[in-house]
N, C-alpha and C positions, 0 to 999 in steps of 0.2 A: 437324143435319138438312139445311141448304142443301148439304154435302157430299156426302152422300149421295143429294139429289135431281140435285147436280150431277153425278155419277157415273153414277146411272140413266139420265139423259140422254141424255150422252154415249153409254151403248153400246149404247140405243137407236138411236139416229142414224145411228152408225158401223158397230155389227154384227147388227143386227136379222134380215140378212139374212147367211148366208152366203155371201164370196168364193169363187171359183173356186179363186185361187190361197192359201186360209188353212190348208188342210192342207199346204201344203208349205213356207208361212212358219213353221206351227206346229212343224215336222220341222224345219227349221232353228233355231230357240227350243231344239230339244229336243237337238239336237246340239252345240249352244252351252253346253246349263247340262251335259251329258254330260261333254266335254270340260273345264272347268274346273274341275266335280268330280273327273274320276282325274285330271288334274295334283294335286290336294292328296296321295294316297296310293299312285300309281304309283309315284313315285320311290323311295320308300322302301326298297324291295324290291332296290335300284340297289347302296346305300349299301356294301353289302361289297364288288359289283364295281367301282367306283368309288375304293375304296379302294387295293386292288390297283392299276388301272390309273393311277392318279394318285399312288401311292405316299403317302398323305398317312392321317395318322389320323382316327378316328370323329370325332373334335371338330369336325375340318377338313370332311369331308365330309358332315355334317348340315345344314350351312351350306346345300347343293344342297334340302333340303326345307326349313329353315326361309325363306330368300331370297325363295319362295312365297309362305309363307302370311304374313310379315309385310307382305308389298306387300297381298296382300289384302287383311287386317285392315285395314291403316291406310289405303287406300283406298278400300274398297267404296261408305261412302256421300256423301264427297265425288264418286265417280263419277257415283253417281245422280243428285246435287243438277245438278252441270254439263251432265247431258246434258239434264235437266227446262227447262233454261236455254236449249243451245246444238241441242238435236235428239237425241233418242234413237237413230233408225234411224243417225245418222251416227255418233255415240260407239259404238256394238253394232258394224257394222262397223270402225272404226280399231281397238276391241278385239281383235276376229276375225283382225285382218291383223296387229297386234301379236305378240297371241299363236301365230299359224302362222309367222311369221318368227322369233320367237325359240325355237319349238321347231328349228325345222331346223337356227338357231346350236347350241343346245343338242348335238344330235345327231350334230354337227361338232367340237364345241368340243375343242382341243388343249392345253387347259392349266384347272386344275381352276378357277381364278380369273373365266376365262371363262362359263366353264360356270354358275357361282353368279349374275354378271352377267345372262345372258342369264336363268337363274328369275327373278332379281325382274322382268326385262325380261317375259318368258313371266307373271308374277301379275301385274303390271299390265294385257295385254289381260286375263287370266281375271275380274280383279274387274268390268272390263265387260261382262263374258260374264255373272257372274253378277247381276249389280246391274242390269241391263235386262231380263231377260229375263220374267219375270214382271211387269212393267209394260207389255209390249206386248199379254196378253191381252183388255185390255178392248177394243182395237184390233180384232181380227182374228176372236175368236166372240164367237156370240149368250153374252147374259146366262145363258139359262138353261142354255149349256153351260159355265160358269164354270170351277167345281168338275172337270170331266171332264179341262179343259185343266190346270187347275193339279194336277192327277192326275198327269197325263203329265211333268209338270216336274219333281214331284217325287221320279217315278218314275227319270227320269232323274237328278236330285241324287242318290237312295239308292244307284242302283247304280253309279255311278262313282266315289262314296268308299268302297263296299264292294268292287266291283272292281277297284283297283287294283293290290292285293295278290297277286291271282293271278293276273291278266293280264300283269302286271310278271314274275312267275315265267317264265311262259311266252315271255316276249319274249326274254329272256334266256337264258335256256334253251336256245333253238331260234336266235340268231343274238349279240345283244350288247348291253350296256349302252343303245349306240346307240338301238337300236329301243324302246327306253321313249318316247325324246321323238320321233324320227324318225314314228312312228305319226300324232303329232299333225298331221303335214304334210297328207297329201292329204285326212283328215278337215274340216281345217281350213279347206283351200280348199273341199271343200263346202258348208261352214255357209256359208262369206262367199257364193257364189255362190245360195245360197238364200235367204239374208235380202236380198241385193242387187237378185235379180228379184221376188218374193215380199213381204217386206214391206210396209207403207204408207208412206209418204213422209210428211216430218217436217211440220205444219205451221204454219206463218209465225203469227209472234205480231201478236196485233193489237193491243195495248199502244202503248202512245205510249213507255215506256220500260221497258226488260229489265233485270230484276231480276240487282244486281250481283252475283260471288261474293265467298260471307263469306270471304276469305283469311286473317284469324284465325283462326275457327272453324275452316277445313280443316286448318292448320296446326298448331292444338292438339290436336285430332283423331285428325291422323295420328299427333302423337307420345304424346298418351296411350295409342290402341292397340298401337303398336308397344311403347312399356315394359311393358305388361300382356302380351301373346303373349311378351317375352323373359322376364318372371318366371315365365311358367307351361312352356316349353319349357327353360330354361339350367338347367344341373345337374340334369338329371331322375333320379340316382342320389339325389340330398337336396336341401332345399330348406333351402338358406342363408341367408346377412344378406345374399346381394347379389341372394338371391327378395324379401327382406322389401325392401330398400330399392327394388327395382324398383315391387315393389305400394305403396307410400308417396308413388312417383312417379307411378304410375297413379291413385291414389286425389287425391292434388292437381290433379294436371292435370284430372281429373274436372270436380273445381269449379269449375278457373279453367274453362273450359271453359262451366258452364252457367254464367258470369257474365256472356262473351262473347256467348255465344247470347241472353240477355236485353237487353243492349243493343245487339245488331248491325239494324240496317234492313231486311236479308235474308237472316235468318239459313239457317246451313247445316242445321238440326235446328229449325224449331220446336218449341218445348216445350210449346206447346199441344196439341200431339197427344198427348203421356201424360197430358192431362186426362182423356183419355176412357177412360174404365176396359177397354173393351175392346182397344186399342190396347196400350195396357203390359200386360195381361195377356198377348196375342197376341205380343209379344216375349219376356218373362219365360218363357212355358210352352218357347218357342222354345229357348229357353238350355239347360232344364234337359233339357227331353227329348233333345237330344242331345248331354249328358252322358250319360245314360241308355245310349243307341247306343252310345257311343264306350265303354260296359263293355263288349261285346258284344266289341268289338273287344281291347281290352288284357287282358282276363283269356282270351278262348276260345283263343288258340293255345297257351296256357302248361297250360290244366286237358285240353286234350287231346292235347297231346303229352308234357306232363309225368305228368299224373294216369290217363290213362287209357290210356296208351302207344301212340296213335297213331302213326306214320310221317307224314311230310312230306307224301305227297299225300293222304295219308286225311285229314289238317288241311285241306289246302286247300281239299280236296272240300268238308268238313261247314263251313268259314267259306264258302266258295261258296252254299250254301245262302239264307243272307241276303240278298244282291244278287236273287238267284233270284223271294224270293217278294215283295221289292218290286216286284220287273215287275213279277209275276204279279197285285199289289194292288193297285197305284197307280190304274189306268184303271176298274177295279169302283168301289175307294173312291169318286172321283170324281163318279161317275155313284150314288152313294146319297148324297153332300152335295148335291148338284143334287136330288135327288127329295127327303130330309129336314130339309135343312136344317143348316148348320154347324155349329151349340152342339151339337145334339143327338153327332152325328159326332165332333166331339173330345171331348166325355165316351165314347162306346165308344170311341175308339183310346187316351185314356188308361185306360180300365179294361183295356183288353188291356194294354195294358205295364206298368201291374203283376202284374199277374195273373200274368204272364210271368216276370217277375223276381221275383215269391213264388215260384212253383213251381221254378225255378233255385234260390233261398236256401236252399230245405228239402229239395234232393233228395240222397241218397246215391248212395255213387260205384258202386254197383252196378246204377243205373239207365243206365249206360254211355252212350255216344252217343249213342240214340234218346232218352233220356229229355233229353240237351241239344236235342239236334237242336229235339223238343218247345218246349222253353223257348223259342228262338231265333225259330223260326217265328211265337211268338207277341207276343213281343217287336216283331219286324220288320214283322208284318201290320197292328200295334197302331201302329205308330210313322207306316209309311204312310197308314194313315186320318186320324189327327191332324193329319200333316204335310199333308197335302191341304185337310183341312177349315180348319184355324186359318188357313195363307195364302190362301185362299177369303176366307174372315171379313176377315183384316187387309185386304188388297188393293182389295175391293170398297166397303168405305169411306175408301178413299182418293182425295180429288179429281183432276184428271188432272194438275193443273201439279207433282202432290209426288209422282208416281208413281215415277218414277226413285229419289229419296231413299228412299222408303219401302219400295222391294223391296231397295235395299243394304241398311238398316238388318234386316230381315228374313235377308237373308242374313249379315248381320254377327252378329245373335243367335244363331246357327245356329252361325259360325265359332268364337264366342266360346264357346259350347259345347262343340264337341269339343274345343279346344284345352284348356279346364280339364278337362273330364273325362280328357285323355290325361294330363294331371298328377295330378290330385287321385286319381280311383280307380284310376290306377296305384299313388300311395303306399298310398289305402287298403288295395288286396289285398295290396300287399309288405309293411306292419304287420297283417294278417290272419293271411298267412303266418306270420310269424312269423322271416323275415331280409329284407336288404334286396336281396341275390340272390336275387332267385326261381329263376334257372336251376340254383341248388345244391339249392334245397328238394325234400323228401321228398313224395312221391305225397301224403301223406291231408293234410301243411300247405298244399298245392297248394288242395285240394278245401276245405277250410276257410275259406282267403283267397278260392274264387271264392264259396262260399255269403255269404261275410258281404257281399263287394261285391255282389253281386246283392243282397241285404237292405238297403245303401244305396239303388238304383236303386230298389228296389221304392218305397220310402220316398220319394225324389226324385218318382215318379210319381203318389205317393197326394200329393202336397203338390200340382204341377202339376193334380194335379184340385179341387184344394181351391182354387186360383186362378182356375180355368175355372168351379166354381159360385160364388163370391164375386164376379167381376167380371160376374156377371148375362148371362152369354153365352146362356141358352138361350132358342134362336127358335123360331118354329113355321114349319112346313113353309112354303116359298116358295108365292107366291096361283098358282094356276092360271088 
């Protein structure tokens, strides 16, 4: 309760009124969580030309997307906890300039070694990118435009990890490998230049003494995540004894882990915060539902250009779609968590994403494109409500000294999501199918492994709602 009085407070005080200058802080927030979303999925698209031009194989050159995502994973909420510590506005920035400097190496880069370098260099600004950025909202608007703001963020989250795929095509395409990362340059300098004028200034603690960092906890932290992001990306054709012994090492580190944080003075993760039922729900639904997403992604290019005999840009067209109607949802949703109130909110966006992924599990392949197109739309509308209202919820009851940690951790639920789902329901459609090349399988084994993965997600989604009324989330409309 004192948490969340202390929160109202605060953005009473701070933003009761709006700034002049907060729509163009908030453009810059928005350009920041943009950009460190298509870094996770741009690359991707790289990996054949890359291959070629550095002569090196697929094993070698994965290295350039995995280098990413495992600097995120195992940094995002040590980022938060330090900036919570040493100044938000200033960690956001050395992020911002991190990451535009290590795109333009990237860009350049003459030898493939480098290039891997400068990613994990490039995900280290992005976990600052994303681990503040939603922590500076209570900053900047009013209360009651919460929900509209974190709309917008996560408008931008959905479509830069949906967009990368075929922005990356297109960059490609029309000049070279180069311009995947080179893009990030003058973008980059925007953000910095907008958060730099535009933001609020960090301020001065008034403490007699600054809480130290936990360097155990960050340190066990970082290496739990990263063995857990290598068990679920290393050998993505099977999952081996050096998957099983990775998750073994994740799973211990785990614990040492919450031993450390029990006895640390300042800790990296209070554990008191999964006391509160709404807190670890608001994580948990976080994970699963994009697992959920990331089927979207790993089964649709295969059942429409395998199953349904699409061509190359007709794929790219109908996975374009998704990014699409997340714009198009994100700033609506917003603006009905703000007028209804968040529980109510993420129970509709998760009955829409089952809903979604029922009607995907049961459909036949003669309902062609439009009847996925259907599915997806609904899927994606369903996921942007959700994703609005739950970080609405989580956010708003967090005090301001844990803000930082608590948007990494947010976003680390998130990460830790897609990454199992790009493993897990990738094996489950390839045992759906019925081989472990899907690119051999027959049209109707195609349509079969996407129906039953869809029938997971659908499942995934009905269990995430069964989390959201169990941990008592439903509020009544905000007091007028």
């Amino acid at each position: 309760m004192k948490t969340l009085i202390e929160t109202r407070h605060l953005q009473n005080t701070e933003a009761s009124e709006p700034q002049p200058s907060a729509r163009w802080a908030l453009t810059g927030l928005s350009l920041s969580m943009l950009l460190s979303s298509l870094g996770v999925s741009i690359a991707n698209v790289a990996l054949p030309s890359l291959g070629r031009a550095f002569t090196a194989s697929f094993h070698e050159v994965q290295w350039v997307v995995l280098a990413y995502l495992l600097v995120i994973t195992a940094m995002i909420v040590s980022i938060g906890r330090i900036a919570d510590m040493a100044g938000r506005r200033r960690l956001l920035l050395g992020g911002i300039f991190i990451f535009t400097g290590a795109s333009l190496v990237c860009g350049i880069a003459p030898s493939l070694w480098i290039l891997i370098i400068s990613r994990a260099a490039q995900g280290l600004g992005a976990a600052a990118m994303m681990a503040l950025t939603m922590a500076f909202v209570g900053n900047i608007v009013p209360k009651e435009k919460t929900g509209n703001a974190m709309g917008l963020l996560g408008t931008m989250s959905a479509v830069g990890t949906a967009l990368g795929p075929s922005l990356g095509g297109i960059l490609i395409a029309g000049w070279s490998w180069h311009a995947v990362f080179l893009i990030n340059v003058p973008l980059g300098v925007l953000a910095f230049l907008l958060v730099r004028h535009h933001l609020p200034a960090d301020q001065a603690s008034h403490g007699n003494e600054r809480p130290r960092l936990d360097l155990p906890g960050t340190l066990m932290l970082a290496l739990t995540l990263t063995t857990y992001a290598l068990a679920m990306t290393t050998g993505r054709d099977h999952f081996g004894p050096l998957n099983f012994a990775l998750l073994l090492a994740a799973a211990t580190g785990t614990g040492l882990f919450v031993l450390i944080e029990k006895k640390a003075a300042s800790p990296l993760i209070p554990l008191s915060l999964f006391r509160h039922p709404r807190t670890s729900a608001s994580l948990a639904m976080s994970g699963l539902v994009s697992t959920v997403v990331m089927t979207t992604l790993v089964v649709g290019p295969f059942y429409l250009s395998r199953a349904l005999g699409l061509d190359t840009a007709m794929v790219g067209m109908t996975m374009s779609i998704g990014p699409l109607v997340a714009a198009l949802t994100g700033v609506p949703a917003g603006r009905m968590v703000d007028k209804l109130g968040t529980a109510r909110m993420t129970l509709a966006g998760l009955i829409g994403m089952a809903g979604g992924a029922f009607i995907l599990s049961m459909q036949p392949m003669t309902a062609g494109m439009g009847g996925y197109i259907a599915g997806l739309v609904i899927i994606t509308a369903g996921y942007a409500l959700f994703q609005t209202a739950n970080n609405t919820a989580f956010m708003t009851t967090i005090s301001s000294a844990h803000r930082g940690a608590a948007s990494g951790m947010l976003n680390l639920s998130r990460n830790l999501g897609l990454i199992t789902g790009a493993s897990v329901m990738g094996a489950v459609f390839s045992h759906a199918a019925g081989t472990p090349h899907i690119s051999l399988a027959q049209p109707e084994d195609i349509a079969i492994g996407m129906r039953f993965t869809f029938g997971v997600a659908a499942w995934l989604s009905v269990f995430s709602l069964a989390i959201a009324i169990g941990s008592r989330t439903m509020d009544s409309p905000p007091e007028k």
